[in-house]
C-alpha positions as CSV (number, residue, x, y, z in Angstrom):
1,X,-0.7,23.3,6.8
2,X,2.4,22.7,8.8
3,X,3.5,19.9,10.8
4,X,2.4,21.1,14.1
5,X,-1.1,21.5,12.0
6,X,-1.2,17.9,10.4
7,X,-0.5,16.5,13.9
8,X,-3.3,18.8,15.5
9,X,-6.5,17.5,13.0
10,X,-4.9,13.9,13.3
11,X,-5.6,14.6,16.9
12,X,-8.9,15.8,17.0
13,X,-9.8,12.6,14.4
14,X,-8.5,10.4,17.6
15,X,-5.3,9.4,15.4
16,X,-2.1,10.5,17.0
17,X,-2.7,8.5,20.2
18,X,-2.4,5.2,20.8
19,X,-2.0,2.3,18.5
20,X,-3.0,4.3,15.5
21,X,-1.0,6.9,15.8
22,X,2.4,5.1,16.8
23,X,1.2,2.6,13.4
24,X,1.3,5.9,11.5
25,X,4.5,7.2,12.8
26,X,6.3,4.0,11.9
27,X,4.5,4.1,8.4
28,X,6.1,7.7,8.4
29,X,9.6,6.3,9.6
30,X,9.6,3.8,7.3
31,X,8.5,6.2,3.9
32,X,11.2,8.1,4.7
33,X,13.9,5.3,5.2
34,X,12.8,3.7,1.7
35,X,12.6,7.2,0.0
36,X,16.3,7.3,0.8
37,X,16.5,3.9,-1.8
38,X,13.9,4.8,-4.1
39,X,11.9,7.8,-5.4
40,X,9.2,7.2,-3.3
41,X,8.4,10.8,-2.9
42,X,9.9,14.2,-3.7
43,X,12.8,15.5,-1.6
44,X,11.2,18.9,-1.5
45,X,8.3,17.3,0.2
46,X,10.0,14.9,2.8
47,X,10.1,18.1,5.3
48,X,6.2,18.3,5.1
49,X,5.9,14.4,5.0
50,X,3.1,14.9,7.7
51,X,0.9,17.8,5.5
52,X,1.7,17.0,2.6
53,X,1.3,12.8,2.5
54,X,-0.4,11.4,6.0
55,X,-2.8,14.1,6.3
56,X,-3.3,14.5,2.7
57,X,-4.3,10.5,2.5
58,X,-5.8,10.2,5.9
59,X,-8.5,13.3,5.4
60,X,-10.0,10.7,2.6
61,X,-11.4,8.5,5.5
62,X,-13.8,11.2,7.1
63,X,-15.4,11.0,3.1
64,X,-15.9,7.1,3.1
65,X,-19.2,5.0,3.6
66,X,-19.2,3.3,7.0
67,X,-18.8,-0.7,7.1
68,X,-16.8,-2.8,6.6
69,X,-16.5,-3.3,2.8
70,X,-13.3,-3.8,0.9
71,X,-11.3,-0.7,-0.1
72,X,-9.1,-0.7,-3.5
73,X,-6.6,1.8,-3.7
74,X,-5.1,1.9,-7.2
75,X,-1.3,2.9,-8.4
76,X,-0.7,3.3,-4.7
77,X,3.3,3.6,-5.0
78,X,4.5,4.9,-1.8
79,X,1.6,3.8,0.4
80,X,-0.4,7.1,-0.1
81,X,-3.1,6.8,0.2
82,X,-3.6,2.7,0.4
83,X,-0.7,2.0,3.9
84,X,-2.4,5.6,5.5
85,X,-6.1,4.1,5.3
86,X,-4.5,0.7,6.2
87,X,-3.1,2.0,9.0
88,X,-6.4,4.3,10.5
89,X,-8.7,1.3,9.1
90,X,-9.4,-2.3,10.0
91,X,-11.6,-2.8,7.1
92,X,-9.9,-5.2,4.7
93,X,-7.8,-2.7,2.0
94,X,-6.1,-3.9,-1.3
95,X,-3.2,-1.9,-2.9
96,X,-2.6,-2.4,-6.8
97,X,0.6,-1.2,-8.0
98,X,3.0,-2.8,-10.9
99,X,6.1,-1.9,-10.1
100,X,7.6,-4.8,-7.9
101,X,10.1,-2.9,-5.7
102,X,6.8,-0.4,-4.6
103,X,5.0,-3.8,-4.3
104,X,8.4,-5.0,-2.0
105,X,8.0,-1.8,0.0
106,X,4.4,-2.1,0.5
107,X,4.7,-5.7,1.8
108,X,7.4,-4.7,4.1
109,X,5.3,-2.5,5.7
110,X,2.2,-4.5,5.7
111,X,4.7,-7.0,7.9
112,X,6.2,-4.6,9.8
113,X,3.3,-3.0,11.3
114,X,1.3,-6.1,11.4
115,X,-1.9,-5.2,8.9
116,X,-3.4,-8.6,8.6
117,X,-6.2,-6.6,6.9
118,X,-4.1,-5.1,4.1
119,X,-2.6,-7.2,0.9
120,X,-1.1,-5.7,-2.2
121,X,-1.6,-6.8,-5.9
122,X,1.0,-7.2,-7.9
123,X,-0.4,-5.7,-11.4
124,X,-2.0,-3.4,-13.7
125,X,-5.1,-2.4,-12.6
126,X,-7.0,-3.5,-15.7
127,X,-5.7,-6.8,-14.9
128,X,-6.8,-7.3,-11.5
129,X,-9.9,-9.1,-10.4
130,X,-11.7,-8.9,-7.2
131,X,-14.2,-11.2,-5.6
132,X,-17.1,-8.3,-5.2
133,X,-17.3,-4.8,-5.7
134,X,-15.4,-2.5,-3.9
135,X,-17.1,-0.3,-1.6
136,X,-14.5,2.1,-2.2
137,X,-12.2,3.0,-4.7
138,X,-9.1,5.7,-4.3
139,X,-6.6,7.1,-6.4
140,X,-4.1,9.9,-6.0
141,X,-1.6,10.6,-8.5
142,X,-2.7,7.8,-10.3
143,X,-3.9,8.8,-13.9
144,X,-6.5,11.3,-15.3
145,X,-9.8,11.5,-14.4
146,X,-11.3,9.6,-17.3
147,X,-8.9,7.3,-17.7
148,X,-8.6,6.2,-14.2
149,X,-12.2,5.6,-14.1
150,X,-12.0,3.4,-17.4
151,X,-9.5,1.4,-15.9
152,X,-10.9,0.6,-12.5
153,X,-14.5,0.2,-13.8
154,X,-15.0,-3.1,-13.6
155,X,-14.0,-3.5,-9.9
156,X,-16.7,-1.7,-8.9
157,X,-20.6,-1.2,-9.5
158,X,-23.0,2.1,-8.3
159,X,-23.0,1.6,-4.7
160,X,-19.2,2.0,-4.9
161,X,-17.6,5.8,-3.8
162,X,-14.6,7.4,-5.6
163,X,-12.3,9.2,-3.2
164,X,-10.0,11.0,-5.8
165,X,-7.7,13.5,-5.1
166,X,-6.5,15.9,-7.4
167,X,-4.8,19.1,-7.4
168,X,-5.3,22.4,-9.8
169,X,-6.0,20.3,-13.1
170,X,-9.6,18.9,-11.2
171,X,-12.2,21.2,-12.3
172,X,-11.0,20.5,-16.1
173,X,-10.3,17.0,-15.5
174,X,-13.8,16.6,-14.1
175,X,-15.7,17.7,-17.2
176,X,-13.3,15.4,-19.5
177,X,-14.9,12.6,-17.4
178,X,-18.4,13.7,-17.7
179,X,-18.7,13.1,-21.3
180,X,-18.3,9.5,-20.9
181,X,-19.5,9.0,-17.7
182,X,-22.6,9.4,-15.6
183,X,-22.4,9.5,-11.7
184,X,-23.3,12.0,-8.9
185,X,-19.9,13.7,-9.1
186,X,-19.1,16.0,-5.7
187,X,-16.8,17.9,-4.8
188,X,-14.7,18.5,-1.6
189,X,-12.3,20.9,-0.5
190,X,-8.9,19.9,0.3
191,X,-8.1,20.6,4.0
192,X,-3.9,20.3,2.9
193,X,-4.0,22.6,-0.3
194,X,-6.4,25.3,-0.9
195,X,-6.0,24.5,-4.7
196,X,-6.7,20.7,-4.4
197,X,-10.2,19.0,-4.1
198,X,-11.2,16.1,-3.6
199,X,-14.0,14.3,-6.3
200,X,-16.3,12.2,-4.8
201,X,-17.9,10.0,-7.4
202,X,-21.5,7.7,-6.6
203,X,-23.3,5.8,-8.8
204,X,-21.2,5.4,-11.6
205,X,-21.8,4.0,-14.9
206,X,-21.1,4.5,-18.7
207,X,-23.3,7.3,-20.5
208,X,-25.3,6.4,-22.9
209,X,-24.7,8.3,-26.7
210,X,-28.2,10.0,-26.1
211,X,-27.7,11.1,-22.2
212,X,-24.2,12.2,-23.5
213,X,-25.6,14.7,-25.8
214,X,-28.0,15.6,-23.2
215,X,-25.4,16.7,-20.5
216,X,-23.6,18.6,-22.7
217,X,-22.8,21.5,-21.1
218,X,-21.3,25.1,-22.2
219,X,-17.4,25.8,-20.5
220,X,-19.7,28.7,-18.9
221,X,-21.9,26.5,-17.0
222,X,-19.5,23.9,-16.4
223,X,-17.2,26.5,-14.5
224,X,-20.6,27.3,-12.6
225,X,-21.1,24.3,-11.4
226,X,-17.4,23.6,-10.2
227,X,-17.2,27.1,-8.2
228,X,-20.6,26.1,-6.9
229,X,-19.4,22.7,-5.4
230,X,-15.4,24.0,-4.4
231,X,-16.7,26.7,-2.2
C-alpha cells in the first residue's frame, strides 16, 4: 500500500475529510516533527508514515465493538495505535506508556488537537488500574503474545476484544498463547502488509491445567487452523 492507497481507504471510511481527517494530518505532522527529537519511528518508514503507521492503526477501528466503552491501548509509544483511534474516535481512549518523554509527546498532542476524550498513563501496564473493564484492549509492538496478555489481564474481563497486531511471528505467537489461555482467538488479515494479521481475541480467561491438556494440539493442526483463519 502506497500513500496515494492509505489516503484512498481512509477516504472511503469517511476519514480524510473534514475534522477527522485534518485531526489526522496534524497527528501525522506532528509524529514526524517529534521523530526528528526522538526515535519515535524508523527513518526507513517516515516516507510511508501514511501505510505504514495511520492506516496500519486506523484499519483496527472497522474490528471494534460499537459503543461507547473505554479503549486501553498499551505501550503506545508514538501514538500508534492509541493518538490514531483517538483521533477517528470520540469514545474515551487511555494510552499507557512508561517512558515519560513518549508520555510528554503524547500529552502534547492530546493538547494540541484538542482530545478531551483521550488521557495517557504514565506507567507499566501491570501497574495501572482502571475504573471498569475495558471494552477494548490494543497493542502493537508492544510485547509477545502471551506475555502481553498476562500483563493487561486484569484490565479487562470476557466481554472485552483484543485488537492485536502482529507481523510474520503471529501464527507461532498465537499457539504460545493458547497454552495458557482460553478465548475465541480470530484472525484478520492485514489490509497494510500481506504478512501481518491482526488477532482478535473474545472471551478471555486463564486455562484451566485440565482444558490445557485438552487443547493441546499437534504443530500440524495448529498450522491448519491458522491457514484456515488468514485466508
Amino acid at each position: 500500500m502506497d500513500e496515494t492507497q492509505a489516503q484512498a481507504w481512509l477516504d472511503r471510511h469517511g476519514w480524510w475529510q473534514g475534522e477527522v481527517g485534518e485531526r489526522l494530518r496534524a497527528f501525522a505532522a506532528l509524529l514526524l516533527e517529534e521523530a526528528d527529537r526522538q526515535n519515535l519511528i524508523s527513518a526507513g518508514s517516515r516516507a510511508e508514515l501514511w501505510a505504514r503507521h495511520i492506516v496500519d492503526s486506523a484499519q483496527l477501528l472497522p474490528l471494534a465493538p460499537d459503543g461507547e466503552g473505554l479503549w486501553v491501548d498499551l505501550g503506545t509509544g508514538a501514538g500508534l495505535p492509541g493518538m490514531v483511534v483517538a483521533c477517528l474516535r470520540s469514545a474515551p481512549i487511555l494510552m499507557i506508556e512508561a517512558r515519560p518523554l513518549r508520555v510528554a509527546f503524547l500529552e502534547r498532542c492530546i493538547e494540541s488537537l484538542g482530545l478531551s476524550h483521550a488521557r495517557v498513563a504514565c506507567n507499566k501496564v501491570e501497574r495501572v488500574k482502571i475504573e471498569a473493564p475495558a471494552a477494548v484492549i490494543s497493542a502493537r509492538a508492544y510485547a509477545p503474545m502471551d506475555r502481553l496478555l498476562a500483563s493487561a489481564a486484569h484490565l479487562t474481563d470476557s466481554s472485552t476484544t483484543w485488537l492485536l497486531p502482529k507481523g510474520r511471528n503471529a501464527e507461532k505467537e498465537l499457539e504460545l498463547a493458547q497454552r495458557d489461555w482460553q478465548a475465541s482467538f480470530h484472525v484478520e488479515q492485514s489490509v497494510t502488509d500481506h504478512e501481518s494479521a491482526i488477532v482478535v481475541v473474545r472471551e478471555l480467561h486463564k486455562a484451566t491445567t485440565s482444558a490445557t491438556a485438552k487443547k493441546k494440539k499437534s504443530g500440524a493442526q495448529r498450522r491448519a487452523m491458522w491457514k484456515a483463519n488468514h485466508k
